[in-house]
C-alpha positions as CSV (number, residue, x, y, z in Angstrom):
1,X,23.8,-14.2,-10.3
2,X,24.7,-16.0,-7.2
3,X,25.9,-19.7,-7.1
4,X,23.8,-22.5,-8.4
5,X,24.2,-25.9,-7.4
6,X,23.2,-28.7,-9.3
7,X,19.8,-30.3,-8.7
8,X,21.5,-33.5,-7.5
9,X,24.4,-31.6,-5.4
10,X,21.5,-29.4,-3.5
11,X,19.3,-33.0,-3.1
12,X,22.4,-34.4,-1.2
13,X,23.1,-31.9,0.9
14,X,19.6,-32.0,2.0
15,X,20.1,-35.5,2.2
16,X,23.2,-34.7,4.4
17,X,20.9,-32.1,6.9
18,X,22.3,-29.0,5.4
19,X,19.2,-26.9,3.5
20,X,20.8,-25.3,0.4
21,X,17.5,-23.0,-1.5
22,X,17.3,-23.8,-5.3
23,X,15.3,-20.8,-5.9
24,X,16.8,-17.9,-7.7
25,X,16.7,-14.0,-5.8
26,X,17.9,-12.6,-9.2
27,X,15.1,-14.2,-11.1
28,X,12.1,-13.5,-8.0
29,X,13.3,-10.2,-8.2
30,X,12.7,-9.8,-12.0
31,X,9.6,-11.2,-11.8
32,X,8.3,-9.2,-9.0
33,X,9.7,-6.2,-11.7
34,X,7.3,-7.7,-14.2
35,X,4.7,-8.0,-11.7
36,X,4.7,-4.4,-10.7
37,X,5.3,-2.6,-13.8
38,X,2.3,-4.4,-15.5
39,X,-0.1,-2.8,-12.8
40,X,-0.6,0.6,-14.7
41,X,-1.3,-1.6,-17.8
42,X,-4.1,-3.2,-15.6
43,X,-5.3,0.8,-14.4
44,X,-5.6,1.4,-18.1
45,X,-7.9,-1.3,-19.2
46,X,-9.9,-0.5,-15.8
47,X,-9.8,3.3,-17.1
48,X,-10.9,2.9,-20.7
49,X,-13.7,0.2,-19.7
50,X,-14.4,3.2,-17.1
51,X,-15.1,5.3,-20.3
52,X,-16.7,3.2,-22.4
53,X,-19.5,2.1,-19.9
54,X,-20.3,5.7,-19.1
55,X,-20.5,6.4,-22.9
56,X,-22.7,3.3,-23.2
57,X,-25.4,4.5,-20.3
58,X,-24.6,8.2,-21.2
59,X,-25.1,7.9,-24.9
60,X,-28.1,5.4,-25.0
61,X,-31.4,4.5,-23.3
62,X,-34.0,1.6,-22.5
63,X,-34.4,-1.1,-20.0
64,X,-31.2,-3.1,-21.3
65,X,-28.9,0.2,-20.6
66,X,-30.5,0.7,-17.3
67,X,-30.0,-3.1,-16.6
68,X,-26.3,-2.6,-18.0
69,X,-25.3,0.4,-15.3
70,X,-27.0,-1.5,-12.5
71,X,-24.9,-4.9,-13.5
72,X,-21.5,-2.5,-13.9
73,X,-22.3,-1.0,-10.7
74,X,-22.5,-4.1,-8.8
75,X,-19.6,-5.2,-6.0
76,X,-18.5,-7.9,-8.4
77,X,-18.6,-5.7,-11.7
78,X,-15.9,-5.7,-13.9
79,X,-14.9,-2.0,-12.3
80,X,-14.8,-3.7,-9.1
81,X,-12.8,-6.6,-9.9
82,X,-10.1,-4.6,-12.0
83,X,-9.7,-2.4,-8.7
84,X,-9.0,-5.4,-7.0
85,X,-7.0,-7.1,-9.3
86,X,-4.7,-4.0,-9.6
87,X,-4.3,-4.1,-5.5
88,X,-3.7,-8.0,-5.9
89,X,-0.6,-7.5,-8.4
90,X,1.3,-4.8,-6.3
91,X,1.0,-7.7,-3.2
92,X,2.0,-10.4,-5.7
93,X,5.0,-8.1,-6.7
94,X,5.7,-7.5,-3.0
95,X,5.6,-10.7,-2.4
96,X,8.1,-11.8,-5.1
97,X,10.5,-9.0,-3.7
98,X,10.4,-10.4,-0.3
99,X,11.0,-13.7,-1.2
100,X,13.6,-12.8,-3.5
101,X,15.1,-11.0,-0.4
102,X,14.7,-14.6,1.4
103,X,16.6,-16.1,-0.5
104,X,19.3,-14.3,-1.1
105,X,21.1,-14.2,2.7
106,X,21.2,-18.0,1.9
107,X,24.0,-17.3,-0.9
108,X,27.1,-15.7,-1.2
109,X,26.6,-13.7,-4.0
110,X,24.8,-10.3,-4.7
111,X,21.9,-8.8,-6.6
112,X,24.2,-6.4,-8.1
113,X,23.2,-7.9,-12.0
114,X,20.0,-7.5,-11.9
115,X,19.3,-3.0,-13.4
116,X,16.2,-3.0,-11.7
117,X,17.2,-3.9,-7.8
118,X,16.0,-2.6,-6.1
119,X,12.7,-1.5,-7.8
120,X,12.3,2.3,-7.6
């Protein structure tokens, strides 16, 4: 973990005209980790609501079924928006790594703790 100052030390310094970060590289870093490793959770769901709406239209008929495929085929369907949520979290992720990588020339320390940074 690199060096931490104390709220109040990294205030004054600002106050003195010297910008010190109080954001932790090790801890963006984790989370963009987290961030990213959840994704295939998120493909899953998408995968098995996939599945079980084609069983649905496949396995049944009538006006409500037919209404059913039409509203799951639609831009903003669930199939839709899991898609784009899945894109979302690999930019969030990317996002947190950058950030994390920021922050860090700001400190003298390294990421060295941290098992998963880089991510792979």
């Amino acid at each position: 973990m690199s060096l931490q100052l104390p709220g109040w030390a990294a205030a004054l310094l600002e106050d003195l005209g010297y910008w010190w970060t109080n954001a932790d590289e090790l801890k963006l870093g984790q989370a963009g980790t987290l961030v990213v490793d959840a994704e295939p959770l998120l493909d899953a769901v998408r995968d098995l609501a996939r599945v079980s709406a084609a069983k649905v239209w496949n396995d049944n008929a009538g006006d409500g079924v037919n209404a059913f495929q039409t509203a799951w085929d639609a831009d903003d369907a669930p199939d839709a928006v899991l898609s784009d949520a899945t894109t979302g979290m690999l930019a969030v992720g990317a996002g947190l790594f950058v950030s994390g990588a920021i922050v860090r020339p700001s400190r003298p320390m390294s990421w060295s703790s941290s098992p998963r940074w880089p991510p792979r």
